[in-house]
N, C-alpha and C positions, 0 to 999 in steps of 0.2 A: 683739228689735227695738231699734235705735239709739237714743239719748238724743240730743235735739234742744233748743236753746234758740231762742227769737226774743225781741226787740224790737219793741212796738207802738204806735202809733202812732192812737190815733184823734179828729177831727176832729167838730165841728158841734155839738149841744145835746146833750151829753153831758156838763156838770154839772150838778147841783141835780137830776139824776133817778132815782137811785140806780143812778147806771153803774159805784161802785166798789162796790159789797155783787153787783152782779149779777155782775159778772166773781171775784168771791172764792167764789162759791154755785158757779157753771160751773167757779171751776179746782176745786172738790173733787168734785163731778160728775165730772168727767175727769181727776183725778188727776194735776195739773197743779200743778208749784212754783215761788213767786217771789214778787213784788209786784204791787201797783197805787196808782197816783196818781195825783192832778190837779193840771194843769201849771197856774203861773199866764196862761200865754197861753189857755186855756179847753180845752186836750185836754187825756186823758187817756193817762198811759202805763204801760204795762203789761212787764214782765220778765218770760218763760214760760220752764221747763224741765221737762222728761219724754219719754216715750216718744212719736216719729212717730205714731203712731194717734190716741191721747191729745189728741196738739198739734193735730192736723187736724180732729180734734171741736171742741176749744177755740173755735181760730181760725174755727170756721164759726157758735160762738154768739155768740163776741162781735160777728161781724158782722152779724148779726140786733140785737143792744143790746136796753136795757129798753124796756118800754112807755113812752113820754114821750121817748124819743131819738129825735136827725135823724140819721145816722152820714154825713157829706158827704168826707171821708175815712178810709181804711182804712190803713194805710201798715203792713206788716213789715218785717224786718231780720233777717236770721238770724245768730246770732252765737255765738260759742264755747258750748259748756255746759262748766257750770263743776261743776255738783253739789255747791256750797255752800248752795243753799236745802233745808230739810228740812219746811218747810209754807209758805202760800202766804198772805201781810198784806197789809194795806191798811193803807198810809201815811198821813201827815200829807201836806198838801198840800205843794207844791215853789217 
């Protein structure tokens, strides 16, 4: 199966509620590499790359979010896979 990357994008109270440990838990769940951060405008964003199957698990948990998140935007971007990530961090803030 194809090697897919996206760019994420998500919106609403999804700081202060453990929305970057929950998307680092999910990308090893699904086997899914890259980053996560929080942006200082109050989203967070996310870098994803792996297998089509993989990503489309992914992308369907983090749109659920943790307990204590509003998720009021969703936004992807699908963008080259590069295959220089080899495990998946959570960042300092941006």
């Amino acid at each position: 199966m194809a090697n897919v990357a996206a760019k994420i994008h998500i919106e609403g109270i999804v700081q202060g509620v453990g929305f970057r440990h929950f998307t680092y838990r999910k990308s090893q769940e699904c086997d899914i590499q890259g980053f996560v951060r929080n942006l200082r405008d109050g989203r967070v964003q996310v870098h994803a790359e792996g297998e089509q199957k993989c990503m489309d698990r992914f992308l369907a948990e983090l749109r659920q979010g943790p307990v204590g998140s509003r998720i009021r935007g969703f936004y992807v971007n699908q963008v080259p896979y590069t295959g220089k990530y080899n495990e998946f961090s959570v960042l300092l803030d941006l």
